[in-house]
C-alpha positions as a Markdown table, in Angstrom:
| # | Residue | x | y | z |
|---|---|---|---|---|
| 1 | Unk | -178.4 | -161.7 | 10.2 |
| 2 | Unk | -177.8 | -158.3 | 11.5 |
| 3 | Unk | -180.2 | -155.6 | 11.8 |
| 4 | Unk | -179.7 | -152.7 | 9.6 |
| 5 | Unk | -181.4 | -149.3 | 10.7 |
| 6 | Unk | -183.5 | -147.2 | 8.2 |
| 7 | Unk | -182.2 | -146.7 | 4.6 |
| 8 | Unk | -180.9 | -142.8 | 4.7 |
| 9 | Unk | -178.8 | -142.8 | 1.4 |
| 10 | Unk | -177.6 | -145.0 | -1.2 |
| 11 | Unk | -174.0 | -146.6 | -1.9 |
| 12 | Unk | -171.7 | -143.9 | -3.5 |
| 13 | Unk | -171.4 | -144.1 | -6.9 |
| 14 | Unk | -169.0 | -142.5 | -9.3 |
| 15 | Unk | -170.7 | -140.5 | -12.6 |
| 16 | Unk | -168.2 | -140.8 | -15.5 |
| 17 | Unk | -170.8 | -137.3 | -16.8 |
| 18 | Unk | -170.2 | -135.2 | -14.0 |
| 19 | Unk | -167.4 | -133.7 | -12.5 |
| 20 | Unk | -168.5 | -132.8 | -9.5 |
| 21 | Unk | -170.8 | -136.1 | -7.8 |
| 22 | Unk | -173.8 | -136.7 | -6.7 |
| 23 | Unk | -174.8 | -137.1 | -2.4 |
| 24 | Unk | -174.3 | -140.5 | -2.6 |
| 25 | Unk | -177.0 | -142.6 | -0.4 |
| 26 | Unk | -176.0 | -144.5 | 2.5 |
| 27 | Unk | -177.3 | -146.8 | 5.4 |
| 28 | Unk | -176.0 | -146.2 | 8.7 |
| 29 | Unk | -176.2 | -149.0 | 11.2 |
| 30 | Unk | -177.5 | -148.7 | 14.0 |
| 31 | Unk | -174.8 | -149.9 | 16.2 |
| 32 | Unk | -172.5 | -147.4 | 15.3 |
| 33 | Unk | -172.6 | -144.8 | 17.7 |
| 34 | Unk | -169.4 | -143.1 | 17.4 |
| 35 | Unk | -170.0 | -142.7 | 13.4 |
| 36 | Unk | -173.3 | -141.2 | 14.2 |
| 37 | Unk | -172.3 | -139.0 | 16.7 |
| 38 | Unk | -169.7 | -137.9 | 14.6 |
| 39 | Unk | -171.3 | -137.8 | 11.6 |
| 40 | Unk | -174.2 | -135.5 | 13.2 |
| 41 | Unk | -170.9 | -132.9 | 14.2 |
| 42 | Unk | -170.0 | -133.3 | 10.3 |
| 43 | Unk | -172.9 | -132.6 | 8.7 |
| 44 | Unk | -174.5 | -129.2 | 8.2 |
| 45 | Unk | -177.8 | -128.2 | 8.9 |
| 46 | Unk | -180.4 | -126.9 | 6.2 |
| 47 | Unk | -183.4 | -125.3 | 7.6 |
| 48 | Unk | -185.1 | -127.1 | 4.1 |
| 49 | Unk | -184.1 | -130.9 | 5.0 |
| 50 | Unk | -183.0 | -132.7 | 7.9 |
| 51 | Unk | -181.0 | -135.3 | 6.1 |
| 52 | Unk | -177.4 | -136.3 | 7.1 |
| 53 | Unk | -174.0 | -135.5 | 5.4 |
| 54 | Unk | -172.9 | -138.8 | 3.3 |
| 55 | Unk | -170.3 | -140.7 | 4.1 |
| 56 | Unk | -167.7 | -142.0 | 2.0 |
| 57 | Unk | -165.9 | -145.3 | 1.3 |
| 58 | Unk | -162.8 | -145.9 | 2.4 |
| 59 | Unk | -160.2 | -144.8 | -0.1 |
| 60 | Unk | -162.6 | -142.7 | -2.1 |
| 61 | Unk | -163.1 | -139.5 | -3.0 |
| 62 | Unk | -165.4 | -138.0 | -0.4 |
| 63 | Unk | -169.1 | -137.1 | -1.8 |
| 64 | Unk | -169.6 | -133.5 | -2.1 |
| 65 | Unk | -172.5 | -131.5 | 0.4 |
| 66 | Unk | -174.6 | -129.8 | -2.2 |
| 67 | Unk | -176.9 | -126.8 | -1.0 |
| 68 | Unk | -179.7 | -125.0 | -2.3 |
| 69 | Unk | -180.0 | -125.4 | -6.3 |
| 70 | Unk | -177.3 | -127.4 | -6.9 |
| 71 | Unk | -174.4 | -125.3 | -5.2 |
| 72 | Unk | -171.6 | -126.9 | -3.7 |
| 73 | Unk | -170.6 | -126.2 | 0.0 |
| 74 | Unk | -167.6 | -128.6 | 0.6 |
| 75 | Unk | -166.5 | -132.4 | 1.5 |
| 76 | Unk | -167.2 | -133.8 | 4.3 |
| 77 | Unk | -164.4 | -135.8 | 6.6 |
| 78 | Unk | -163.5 | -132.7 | 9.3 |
| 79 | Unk | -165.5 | -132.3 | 12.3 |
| 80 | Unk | -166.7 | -128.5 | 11.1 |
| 81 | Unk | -166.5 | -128.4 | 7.4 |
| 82 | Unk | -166.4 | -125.4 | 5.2 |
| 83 | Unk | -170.0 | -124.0 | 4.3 |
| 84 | Unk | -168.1 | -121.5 | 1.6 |
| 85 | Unk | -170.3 | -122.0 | -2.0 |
| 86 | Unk | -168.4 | -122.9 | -5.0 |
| 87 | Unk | -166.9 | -120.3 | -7.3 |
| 88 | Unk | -169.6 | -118.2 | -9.0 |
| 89 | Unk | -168.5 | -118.5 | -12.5 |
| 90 | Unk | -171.6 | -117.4 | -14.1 |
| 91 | Unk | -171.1 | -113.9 | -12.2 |
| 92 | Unk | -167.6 | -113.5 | -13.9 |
| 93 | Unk | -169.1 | -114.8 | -17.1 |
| 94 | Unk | -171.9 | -112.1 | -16.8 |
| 95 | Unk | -169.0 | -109.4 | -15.9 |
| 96 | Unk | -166.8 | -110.0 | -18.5 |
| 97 | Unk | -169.9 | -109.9 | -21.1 |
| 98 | Unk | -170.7 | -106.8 | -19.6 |
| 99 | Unk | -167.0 | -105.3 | -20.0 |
| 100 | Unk | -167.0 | -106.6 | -23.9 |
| 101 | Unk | -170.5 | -104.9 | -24.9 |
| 102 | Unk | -169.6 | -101.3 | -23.1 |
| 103 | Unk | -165.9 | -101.7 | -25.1 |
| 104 | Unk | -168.3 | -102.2 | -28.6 |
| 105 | Unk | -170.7 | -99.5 | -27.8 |
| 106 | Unk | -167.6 | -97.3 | -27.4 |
| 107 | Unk | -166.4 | -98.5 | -30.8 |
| 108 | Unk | -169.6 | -98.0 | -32.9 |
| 109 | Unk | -170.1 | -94.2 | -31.1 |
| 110 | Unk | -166.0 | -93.4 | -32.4 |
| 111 | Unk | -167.5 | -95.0 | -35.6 |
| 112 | Unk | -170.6 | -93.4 | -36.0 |
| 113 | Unk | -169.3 | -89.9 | -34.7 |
| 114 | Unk | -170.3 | -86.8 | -37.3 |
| 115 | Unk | -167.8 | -85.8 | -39.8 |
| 116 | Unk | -166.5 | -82.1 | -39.1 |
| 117 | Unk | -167.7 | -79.5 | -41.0 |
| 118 | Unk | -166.4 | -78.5 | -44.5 |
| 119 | Unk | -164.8 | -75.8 | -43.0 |
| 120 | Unk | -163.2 | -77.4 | -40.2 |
| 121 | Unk | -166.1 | -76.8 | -37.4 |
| 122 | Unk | -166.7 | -79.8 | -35.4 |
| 123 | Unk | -171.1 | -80.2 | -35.5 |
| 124 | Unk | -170.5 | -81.9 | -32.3 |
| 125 | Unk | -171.2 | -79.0 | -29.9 |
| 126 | Unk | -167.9 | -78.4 | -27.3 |
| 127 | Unk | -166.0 | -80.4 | -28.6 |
| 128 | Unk | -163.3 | -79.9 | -31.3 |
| 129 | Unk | -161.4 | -75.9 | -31.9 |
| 130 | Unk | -164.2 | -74.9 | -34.2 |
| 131 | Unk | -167.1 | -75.5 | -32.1 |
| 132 | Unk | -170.5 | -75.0 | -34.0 |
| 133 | Unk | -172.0 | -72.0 | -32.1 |
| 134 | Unk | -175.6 | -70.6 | -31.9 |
| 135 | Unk | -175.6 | -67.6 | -33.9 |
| 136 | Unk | -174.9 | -64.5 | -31.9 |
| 137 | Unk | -174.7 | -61.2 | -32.9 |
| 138 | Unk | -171.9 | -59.0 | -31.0 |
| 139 | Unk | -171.6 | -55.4 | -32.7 |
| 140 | Unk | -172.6 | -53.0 | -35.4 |
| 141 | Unk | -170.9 | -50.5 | -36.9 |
| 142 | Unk | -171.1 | -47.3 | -37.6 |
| 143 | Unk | -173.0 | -46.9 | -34.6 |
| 144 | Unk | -174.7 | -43.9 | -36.3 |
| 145 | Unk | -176.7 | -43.3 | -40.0 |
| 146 | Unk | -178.9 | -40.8 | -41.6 |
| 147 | Unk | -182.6 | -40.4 | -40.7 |
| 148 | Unk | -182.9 | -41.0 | -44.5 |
| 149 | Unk | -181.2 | -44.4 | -44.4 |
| 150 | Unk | -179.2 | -45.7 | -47.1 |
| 151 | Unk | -175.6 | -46.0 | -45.0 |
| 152 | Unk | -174.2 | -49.5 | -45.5 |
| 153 | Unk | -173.7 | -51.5 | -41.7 |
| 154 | Unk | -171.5 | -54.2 | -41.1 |
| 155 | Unk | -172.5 | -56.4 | -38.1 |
| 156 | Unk | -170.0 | -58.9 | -36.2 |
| 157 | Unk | -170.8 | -62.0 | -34.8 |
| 158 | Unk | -170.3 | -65.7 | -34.5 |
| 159 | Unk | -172.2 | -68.4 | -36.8 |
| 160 | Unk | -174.0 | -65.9 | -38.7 |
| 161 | Unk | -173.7 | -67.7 | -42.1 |
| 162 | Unk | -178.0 | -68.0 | -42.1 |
| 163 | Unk | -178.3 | -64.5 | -41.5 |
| 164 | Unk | -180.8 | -63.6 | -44.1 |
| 165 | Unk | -182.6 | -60.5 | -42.6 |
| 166 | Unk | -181.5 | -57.6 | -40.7 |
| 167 | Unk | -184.0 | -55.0 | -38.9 |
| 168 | Unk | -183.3 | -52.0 | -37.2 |
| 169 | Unk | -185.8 | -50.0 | -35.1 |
| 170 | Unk | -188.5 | -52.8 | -36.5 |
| 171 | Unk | -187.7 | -51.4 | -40.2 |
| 172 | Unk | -186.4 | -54.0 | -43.0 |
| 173 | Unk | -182.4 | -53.4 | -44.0 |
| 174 | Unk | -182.1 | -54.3 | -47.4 |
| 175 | Unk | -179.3 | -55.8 | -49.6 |
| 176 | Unk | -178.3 | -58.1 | -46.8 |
| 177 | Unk | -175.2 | -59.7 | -47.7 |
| 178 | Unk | -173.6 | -62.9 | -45.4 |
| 179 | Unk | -169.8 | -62.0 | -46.2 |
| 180 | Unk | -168.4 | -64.6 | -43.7 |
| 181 | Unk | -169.5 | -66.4 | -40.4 |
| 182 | Unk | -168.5 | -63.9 | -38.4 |
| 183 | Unk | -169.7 | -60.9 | -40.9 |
| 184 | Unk | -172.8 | -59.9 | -42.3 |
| 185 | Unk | -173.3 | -56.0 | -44.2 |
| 186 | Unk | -176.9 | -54.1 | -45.2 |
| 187 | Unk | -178.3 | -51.0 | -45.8 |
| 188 | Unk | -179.8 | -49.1 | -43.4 |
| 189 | Unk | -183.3 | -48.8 | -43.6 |
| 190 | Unk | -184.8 | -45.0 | -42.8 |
| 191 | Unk | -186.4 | -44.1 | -39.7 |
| 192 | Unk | -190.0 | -43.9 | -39.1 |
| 193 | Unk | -190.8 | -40.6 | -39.2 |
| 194 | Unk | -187.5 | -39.1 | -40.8 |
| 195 | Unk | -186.6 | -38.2 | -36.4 |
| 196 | Unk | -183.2 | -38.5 | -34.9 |
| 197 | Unk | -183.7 | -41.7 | -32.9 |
| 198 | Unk | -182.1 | -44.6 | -32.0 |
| 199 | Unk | -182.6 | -48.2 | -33.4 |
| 200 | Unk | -181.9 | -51.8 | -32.4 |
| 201 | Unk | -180.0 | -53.8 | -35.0 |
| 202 | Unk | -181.7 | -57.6 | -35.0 |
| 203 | Unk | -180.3 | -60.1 | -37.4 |
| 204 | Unk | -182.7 | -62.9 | -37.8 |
| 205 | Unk | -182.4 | -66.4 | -39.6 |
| 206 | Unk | -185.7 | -67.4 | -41.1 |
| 207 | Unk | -188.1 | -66.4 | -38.5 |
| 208 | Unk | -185.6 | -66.9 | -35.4 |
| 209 | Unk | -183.6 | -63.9 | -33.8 |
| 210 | Unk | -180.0 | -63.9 | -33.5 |
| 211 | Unk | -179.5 | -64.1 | -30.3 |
| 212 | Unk | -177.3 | -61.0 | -28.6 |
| 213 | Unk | -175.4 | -60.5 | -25.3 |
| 214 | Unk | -175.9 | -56.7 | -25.8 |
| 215 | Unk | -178.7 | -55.4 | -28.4 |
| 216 | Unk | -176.4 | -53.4 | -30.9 |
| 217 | Unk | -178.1 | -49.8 | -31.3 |
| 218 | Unk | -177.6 | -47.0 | -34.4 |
| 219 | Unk | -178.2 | -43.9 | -33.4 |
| 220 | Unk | -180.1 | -42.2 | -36.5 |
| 221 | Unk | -179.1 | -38.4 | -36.7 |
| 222 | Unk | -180.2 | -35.3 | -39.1 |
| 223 | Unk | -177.2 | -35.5 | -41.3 |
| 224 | Unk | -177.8 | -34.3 | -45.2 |
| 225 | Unk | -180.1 | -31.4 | -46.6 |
| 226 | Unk | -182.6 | -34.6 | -47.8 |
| 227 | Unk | -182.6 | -35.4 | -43.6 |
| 228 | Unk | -183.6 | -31.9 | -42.9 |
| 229 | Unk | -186.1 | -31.6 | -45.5 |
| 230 | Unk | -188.1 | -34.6 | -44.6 |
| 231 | Unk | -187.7 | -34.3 | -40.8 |
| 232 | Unk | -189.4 | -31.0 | -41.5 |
| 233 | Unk | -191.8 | -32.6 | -43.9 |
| 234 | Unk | -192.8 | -35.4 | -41.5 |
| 235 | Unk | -192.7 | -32.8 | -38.4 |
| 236 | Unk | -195.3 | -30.3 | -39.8 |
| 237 | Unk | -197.9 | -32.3 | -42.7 |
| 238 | Unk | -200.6 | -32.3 | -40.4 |
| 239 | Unk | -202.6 | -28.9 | -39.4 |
| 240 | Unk | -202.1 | -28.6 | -36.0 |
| 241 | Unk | -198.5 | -28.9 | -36.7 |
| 242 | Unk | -198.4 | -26.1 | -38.8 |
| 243 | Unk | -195.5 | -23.8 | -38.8 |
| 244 | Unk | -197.5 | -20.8 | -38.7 |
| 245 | Unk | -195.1 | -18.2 | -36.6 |
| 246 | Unk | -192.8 | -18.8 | -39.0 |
| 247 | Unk | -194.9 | -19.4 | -42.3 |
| 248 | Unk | -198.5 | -18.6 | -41.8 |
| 249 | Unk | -201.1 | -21.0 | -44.1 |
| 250 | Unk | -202.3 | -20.4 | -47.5 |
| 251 | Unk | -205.3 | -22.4 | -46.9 |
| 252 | Unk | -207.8 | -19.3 | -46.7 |
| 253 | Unk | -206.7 | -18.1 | -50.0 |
| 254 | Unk | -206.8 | -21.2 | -52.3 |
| 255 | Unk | -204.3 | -23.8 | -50.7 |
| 256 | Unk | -201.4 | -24.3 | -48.6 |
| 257 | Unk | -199.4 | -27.0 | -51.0 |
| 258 | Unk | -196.7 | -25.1 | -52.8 |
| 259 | Unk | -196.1 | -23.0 | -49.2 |
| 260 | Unk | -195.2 | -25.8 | -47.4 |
| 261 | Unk | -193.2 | -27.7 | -50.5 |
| 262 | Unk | -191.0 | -24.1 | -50.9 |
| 263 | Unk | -190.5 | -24.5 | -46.6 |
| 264 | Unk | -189.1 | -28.1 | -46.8 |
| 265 | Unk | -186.6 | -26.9 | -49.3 |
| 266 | Unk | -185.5 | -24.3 | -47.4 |
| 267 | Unk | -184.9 | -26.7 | -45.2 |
| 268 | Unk | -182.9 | -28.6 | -48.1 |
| 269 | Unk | -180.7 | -25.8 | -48.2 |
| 270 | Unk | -181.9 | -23.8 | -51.1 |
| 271 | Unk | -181.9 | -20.0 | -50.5 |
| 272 | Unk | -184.9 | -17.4 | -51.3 |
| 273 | Unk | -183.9 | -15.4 | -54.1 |
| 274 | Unk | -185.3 | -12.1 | -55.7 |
| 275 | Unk | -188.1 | -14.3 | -57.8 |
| 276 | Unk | -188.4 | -17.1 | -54.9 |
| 277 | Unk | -189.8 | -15.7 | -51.5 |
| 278 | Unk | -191.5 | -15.4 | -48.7 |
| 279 | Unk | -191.8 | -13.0 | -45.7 |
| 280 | Unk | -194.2 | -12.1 | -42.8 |
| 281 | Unk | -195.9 | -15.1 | -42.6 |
| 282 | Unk | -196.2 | -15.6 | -46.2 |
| 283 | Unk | -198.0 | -12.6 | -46.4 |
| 284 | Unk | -195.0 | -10.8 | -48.1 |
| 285 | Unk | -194.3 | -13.8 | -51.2 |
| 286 | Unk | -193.8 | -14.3 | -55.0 |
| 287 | Unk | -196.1 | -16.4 | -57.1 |
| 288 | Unk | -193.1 | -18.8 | -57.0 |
| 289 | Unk | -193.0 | -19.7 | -53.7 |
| 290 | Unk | -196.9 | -20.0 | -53.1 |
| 291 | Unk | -199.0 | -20.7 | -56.0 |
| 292 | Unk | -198.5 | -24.0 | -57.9 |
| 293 | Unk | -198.5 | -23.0 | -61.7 |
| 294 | Unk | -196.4 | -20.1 | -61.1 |
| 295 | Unk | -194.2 | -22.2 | -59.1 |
| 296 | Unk | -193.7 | -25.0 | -61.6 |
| 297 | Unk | -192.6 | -22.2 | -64.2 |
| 298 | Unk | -189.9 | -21.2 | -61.8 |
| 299 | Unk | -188.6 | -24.5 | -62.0 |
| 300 | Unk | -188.4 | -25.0 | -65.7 |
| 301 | Unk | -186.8 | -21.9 | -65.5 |
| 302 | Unk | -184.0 | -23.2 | -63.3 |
| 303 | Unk | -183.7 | -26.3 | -63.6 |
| 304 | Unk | -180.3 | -26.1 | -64.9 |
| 305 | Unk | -179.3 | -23.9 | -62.1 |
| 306 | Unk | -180.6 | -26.3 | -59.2 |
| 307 | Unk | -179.4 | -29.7 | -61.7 |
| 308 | Unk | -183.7 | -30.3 | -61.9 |
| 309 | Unk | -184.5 | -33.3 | -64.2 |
| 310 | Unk | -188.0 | -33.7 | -65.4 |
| 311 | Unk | -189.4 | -37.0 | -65.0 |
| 312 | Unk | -192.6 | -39.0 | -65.7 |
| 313 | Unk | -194.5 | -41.5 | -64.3 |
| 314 | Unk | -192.6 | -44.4 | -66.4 |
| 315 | Unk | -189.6 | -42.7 | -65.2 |
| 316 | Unk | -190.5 | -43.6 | -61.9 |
| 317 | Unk | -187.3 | -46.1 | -61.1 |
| 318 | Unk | -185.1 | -42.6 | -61.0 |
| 319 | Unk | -187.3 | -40.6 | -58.5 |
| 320 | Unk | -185.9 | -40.2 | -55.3 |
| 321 | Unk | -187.0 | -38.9 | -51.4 |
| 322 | Unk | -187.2 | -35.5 | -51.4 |
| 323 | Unk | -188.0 | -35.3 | -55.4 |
| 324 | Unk | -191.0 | -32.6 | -56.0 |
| 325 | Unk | -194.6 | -34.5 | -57.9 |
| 326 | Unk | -196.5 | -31.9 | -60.0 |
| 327 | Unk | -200.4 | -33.1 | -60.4 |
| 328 | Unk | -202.4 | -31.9 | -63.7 |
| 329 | Unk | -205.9 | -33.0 | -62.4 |
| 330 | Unk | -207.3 | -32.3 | -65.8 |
| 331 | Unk | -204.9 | -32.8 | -67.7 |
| 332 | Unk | -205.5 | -29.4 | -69.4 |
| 333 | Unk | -201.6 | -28.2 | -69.3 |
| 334 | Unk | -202.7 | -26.3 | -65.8 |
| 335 | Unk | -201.2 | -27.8 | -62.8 |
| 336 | Unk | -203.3 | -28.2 | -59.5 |
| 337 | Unk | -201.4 | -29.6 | -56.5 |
| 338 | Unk | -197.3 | -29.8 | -55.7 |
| 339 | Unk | -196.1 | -32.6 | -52.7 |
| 340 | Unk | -192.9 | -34.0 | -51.7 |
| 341 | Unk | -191.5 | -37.4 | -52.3 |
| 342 | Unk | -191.4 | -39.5 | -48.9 |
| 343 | Unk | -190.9 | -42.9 | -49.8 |
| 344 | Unk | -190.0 | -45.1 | -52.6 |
| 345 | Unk | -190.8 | -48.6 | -52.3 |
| 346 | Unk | -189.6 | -51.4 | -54.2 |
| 347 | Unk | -192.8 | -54.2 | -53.9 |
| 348 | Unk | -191.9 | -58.0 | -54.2 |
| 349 | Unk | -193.4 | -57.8 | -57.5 |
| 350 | Unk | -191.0 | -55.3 | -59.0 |
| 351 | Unk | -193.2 | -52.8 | -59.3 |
| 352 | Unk | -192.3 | -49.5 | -57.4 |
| 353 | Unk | -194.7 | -47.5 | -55.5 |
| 354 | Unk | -194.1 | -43.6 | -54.3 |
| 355 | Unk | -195.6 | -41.9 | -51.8 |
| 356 | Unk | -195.5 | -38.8 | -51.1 |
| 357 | Unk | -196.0 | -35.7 | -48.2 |
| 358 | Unk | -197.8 | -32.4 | -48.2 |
| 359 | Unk | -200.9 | -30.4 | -47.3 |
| 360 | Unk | -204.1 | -30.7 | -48.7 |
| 361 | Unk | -204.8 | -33.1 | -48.7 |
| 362 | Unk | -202.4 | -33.3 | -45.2 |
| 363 | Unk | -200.6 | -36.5 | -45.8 |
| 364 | Unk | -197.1 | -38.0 | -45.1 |
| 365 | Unk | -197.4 | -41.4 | -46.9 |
| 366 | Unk | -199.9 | -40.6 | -49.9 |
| 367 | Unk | -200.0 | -42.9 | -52.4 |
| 368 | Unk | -198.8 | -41.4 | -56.1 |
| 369 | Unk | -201.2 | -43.5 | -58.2 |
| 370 | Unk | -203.8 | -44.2 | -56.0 |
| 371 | Unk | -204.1 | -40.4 | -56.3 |
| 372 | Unk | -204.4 | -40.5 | -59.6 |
| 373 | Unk | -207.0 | -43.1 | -60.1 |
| 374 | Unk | -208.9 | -43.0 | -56.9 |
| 375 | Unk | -208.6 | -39.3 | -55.9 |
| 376 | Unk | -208.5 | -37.8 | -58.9 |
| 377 | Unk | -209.5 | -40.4 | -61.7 |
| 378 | Unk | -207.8 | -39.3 | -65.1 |
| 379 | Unk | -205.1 | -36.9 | -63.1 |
| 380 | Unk | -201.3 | -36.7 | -64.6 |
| 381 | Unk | -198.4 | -36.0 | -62.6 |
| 382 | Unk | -195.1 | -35.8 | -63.1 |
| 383 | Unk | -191.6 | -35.5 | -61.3 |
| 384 | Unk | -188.5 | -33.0 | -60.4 |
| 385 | Unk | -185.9 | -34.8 | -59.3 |
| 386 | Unk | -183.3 | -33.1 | -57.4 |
| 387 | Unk | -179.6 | -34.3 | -57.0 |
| 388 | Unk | -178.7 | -35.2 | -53.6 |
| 389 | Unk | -177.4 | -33.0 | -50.8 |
């Protein structure tokens, strides 16, 4: 019996399972040189196992050289085979799964896109013709209003349908009024001090500023006989602003009220007349123009000359800036003290508060009933109201 050499492999045997066979086992004799020399030029090398190629029947499909994990390198029968792998189908799987979910993820964003707006603006910023801006405020006009306030200002912009405040110089507007996106209108508040000045417009939504490339600015100017007589008012209340060259003070001689209420409306426009004066630093004056009783006679007596309407308290919703408040601290039918009207403010509570400017006491904001319970407990006062000029 021959000699065999050492069993290196197994008989090939066909799998009906697999496509692709198994290394099929083999014994290789010893005696046969030329198929071991050629079978060690055949086979590859694997740095993991020393083992040789397989060798197939005659008349048989060739056994297939498997590398690491199962991949296919080639068949042997040449003296260098091929050492390409096998096609990597899972790769091209992986790639076209990859294709398919970024085509569905492309789908569901055109799906779940936002609507447009119900008036054609896109809430998808940049991208549609109506884009959905910030809010931006561009311009203001007029670009000029009355010390006093009251002028109606339209300001221009894009987005400003929020727009629910408007400030200029730091002062409220009121009756703001969104007439489109691009349009908002208010009325101008006053200025501080009743001074030509200039004010920053600032529209605000909630407590966020509309933003602006360029700060709009109204230029607040002494227009009306109202402006004059309350820059003068709020120029000279206090003592050392006294306009004694002009007026002296009626302090020394019992009080300096109805002299500096008959200067402011000077400064309205009313003229002195033969009963309504005062020269040389007051020193040269009717009873009219200095002494409080005396003066609100001359007013009853022309108030249909000067269109005067006597007010009360309760008629307080009529009274106007620049009005004149009589004060009866004892209610006795004797009036004590004269100011001017500086303010009316409407509180959130719809009650209205007046204040009011004048000397002694020097004030510019004085409170109408605080004076009245506080200052004077018991005190009465009443209004004139003059028309506007």
């Amino acid at each position: 019996m021959r000699k065999r050499g050492p069993v290196v492999g197994a008989p090939w045997r066909a799998s009906p399972r697999r496509a692709v066979p198994r290394i099929a086992a083999f014994r290789v004799p010893r005696f046969a040189a030329p198929c071991r020399a050629l079978h060690r030029r055949a086979a590859p090398r694997f740095a993991s196992s020393r083992r040789a190629a397989p060798r197939s029947r005659p008349g048989s499909r060739p056994a297939a050289i498997l590398g690491p994990f199962g991949a296919r390198l080639a068949y042997p029968g040449s003296v260098t085979p091929s050492l390409r792998p096998a096609p990597a189908r899972p790769r091209r799987r992986a790639l076209v799964a990859v294709i398919a979910a970024a085509a569905a993820t492309a789908l569901l964003a055109g799906c779940s896109a936002p609507a447009p707006a119900a008036d054609g603006r896109s809430l998808v910023p940049g991208v549609g013709s109506g884009v959905s801006a910030s809010p931006e405020l561009a311009a203001v006009s007029p670009a000029a209003a009355s010390v006093s306030g009251g002028d109606v200002l339209t300001l221009t912009g894009t987005a400003l349908d929020g727009v629910d405040r408007v400030t200029v110089g730091g002062r409220e507007a009121a009756d703001v009024t969104v007439v489109s996106g691009t349009e908002v209108t208010a009325v101008a508040p006053r200025t501080a001090e009743y001074q030509a000045d200039s004010g920053e417009v600032v529209a605000w939504v909630g407590d966020e500023q509309v933003a602006a490339e360029v700060a709009p600015v109204v230029q607040y100017e002494v227009r009306t006989g109202i402006d004059r007589q309350l820059s003068y008012a709020l120029k000279h209340w206090q003592r050392e602003d006294y306009n004694l060259d002009e007026w002296g003070t009626l302090n020394p001689v019992g009080g300096d009220c109805a002299n500096f209420v008959s200067q402011t409306l000077i400064q309205r426009g009313w003229e002195m007349t033969d009963d309504w004066f005062s020269y040389d630093q007051s020193a040269n004056r009717t009873g009219s123009w200095g002494y409080v009783p005396a003066m609100d006679a001359w007013l009853e007596a022309n108030a249909e000359q000067y269109g005067l309407t006597k007010l009360s308290s309760e008629q307080r919703d009529q009274v106007k800036v620049g009005d004149i408040v009589m004060f009866d601290w004892e209610r006795n039918g004797t009036n004590n003290h004269v100011q001017i009207v500086s303010d009316v403010v409407h509180e959130a509570d719809g009650s209205i508060s007046i204040l009011m400017v004048g000397h002694n006491k020097d004030t510019d904001f004085r409170d109408f009933d605080e004076t009245i319970t506080v200052d004077w407990p018991g005190g009465a006062g009443y209004f004139w109201s003059i028309p506007a000029a």
